[in-house]
C-alpha positions in Angstrom: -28.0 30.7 -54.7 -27.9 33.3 -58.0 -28.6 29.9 -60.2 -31.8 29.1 -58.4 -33.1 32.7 -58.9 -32.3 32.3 -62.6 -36.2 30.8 -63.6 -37.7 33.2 -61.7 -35.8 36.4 -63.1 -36.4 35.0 -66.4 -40.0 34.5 -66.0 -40.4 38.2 -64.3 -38.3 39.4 -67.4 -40.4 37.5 -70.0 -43.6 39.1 -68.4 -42.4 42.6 -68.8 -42.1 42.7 -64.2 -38.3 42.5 -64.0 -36.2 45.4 -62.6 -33.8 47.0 -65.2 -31.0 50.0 -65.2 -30.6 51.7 -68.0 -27.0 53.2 -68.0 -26.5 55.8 -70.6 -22.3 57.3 -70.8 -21.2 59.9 -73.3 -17.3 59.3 -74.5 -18.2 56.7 -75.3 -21.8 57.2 -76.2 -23.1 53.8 -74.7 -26.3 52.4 -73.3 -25.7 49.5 -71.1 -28.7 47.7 -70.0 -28.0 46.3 -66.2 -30.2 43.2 -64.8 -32.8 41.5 -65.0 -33.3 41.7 -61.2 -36.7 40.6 -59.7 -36.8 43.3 -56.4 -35.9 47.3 -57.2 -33.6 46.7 -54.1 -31.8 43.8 -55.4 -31.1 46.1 -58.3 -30.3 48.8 -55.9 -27.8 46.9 -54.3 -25.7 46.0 -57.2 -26.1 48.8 -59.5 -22.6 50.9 -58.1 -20.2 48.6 -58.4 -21.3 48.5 -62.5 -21.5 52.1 -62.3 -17.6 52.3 -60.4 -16.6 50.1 -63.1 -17.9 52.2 -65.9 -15.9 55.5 -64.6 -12.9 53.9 -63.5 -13.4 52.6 -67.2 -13.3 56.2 -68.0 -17.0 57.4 -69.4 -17.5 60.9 -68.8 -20.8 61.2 -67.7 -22.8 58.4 -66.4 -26.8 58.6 -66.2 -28.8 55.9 -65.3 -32.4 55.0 -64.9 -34.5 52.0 -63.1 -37.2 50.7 -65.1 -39.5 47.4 -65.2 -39.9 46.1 -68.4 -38.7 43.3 -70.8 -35.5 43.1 -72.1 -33.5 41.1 -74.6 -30.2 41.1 -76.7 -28.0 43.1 -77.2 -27.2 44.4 -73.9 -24.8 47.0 -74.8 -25.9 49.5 -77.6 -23.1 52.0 -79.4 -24.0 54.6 -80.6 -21.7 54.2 -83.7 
């Protein structure tokens, strides 16, 4: 089912309407952009396993935000 939602996530995304977390971590200083999802709640939904993952992982402090815009590559950013 995912691969049939693929078109429509990508056209949301291109348009700037797709949902988006922002996941900023300190040690190491990250930003890990999460989606493109096409419903907030969809995003809502899968957003804590990535954010389990990222402690268990071992970042000290995890921050995120949910935004709708357009995003490309890269979807990790260091801060190195």
């Amino acid at each position: 089912m995912t691969t049939l939602f693929q078109p429509i996530r990508s056209v949301a995304n291109g348009l700037g309407l797709a949902w988006w977390a922002r996941v900023e971590t300190r040690q190491p200083d990250v930003t890990y952009w999460f989606g493109p999802y096409v419903r907030r709640s969809s995003l809502e939904e899968a957003l804590p396993p990535f954010l389990a993952d990222l402690r268990s992982e071992g970042a000290v402090e995890v921050n995120h935000a949910l935004l709708r815009t357009r995003r490309s590559e890269p979807f990790t950013i260091s801060a190195d």
